[in-house]
N, C-alpha and C positions, 0 to 999 in steps of 0.2 A: 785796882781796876775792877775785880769783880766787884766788890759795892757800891760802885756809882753804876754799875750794869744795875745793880740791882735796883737802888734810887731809880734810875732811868726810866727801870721796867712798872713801879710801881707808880711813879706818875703819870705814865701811859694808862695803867690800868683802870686809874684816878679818875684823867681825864675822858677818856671813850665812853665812860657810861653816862656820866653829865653833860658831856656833847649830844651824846643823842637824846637824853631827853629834854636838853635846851631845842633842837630842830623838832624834837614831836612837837614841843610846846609852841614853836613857831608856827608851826605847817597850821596845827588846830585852830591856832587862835585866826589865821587868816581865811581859812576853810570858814568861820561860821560868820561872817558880818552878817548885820541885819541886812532886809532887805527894806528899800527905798519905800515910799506910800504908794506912788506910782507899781512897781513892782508888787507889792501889795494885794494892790487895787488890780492887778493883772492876773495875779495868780487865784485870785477869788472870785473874777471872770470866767475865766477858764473852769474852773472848778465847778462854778454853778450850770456852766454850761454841761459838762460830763454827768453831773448828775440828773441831765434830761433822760440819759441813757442806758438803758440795759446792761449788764453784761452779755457778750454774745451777738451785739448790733455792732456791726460792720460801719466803719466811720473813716473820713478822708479827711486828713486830719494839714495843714497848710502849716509850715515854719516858717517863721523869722525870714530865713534865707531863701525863703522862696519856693524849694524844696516839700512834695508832697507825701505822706505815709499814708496808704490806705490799707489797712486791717481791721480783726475784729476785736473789741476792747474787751478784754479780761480782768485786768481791776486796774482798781486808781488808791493812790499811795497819798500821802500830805505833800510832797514835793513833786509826783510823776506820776505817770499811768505808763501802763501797758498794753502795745498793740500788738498781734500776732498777724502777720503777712500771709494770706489765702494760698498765696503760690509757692513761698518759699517754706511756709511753717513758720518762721524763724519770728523770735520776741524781741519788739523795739521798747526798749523803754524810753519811754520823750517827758521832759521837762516839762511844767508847764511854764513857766517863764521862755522857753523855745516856740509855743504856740501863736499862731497868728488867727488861725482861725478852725471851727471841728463844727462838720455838716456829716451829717449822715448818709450812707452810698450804699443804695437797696431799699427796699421794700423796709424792714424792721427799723423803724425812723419812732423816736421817741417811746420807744419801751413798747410800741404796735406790734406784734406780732403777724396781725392778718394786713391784708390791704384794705386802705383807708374804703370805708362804705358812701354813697351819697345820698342823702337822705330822697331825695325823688325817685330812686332806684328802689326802693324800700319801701315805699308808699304805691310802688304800682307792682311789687312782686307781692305785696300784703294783699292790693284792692284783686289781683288779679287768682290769688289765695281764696278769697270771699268766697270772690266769683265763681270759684270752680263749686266752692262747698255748696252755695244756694243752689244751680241746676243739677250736682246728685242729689239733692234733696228733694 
């Protein structure tokens, strides 16, 4: 009796370690399919879109589900970025295959830091510049 205990014990031991890395093996190989052209084509949208932006530029970022994140963007990864929530503090990391759509919310809009100028506004604070300099003179 004790050596078929033993037999027993030693085909358990056998088996629990090739079990489980039969299941790592499975989990991984399911974890990485390609992704579709479509998909792709999505994530390289998005991507070229984030790199309009600054770190530090505050973005409202639309999912899939409809669902809105608005923080400030901290980095951006091969597969995700990172948003940091003004209120809570707290770090969202989003997919970009999760993205539907990323607009900017505030003032720092395409790596701007000041407020957009208008050139007629610039042309009469210059003329009116001149102006002052030619009657002290």
């Amino acid at each position: 009796m004790y050596a078929a205990r033993v037999q027993f014990m030693f085909k358990t031991r056998c088996l629990s370690p090739l079990l489980v890395l039969f299941l790592i093996f499975c989990v991984s190989a399911t974890a990485q399919q390609p992704l579709t052209q479509r998909q792709t084509r999505h994530v390289n949208k998005v991507r070229k879109s984030l790199a309009h932006y600054d770190t530090g530029t505050k973005l409202d970022v639309q999912l899939s589900d409809g669902s809105h994140h608005i923080g400030t963007l901290t980095e951006t990864g091969p597969v995700s970025f990172v948003l940091i929530d003004s209120v809570s503090s707290k770090s969202q990391t989003v997919d970009y295959l999760d993205v539907k759509r990323v607009k900017p919310s505030g003032k720092r809009q395409l790596g701007m830091s000041r407020s957009i100028s208008y050139p007629a506004v610039d042309i009469v604070l210059i003329s009116l510049a001149l102006i002052t300099i030619l009657v002290v003179k």
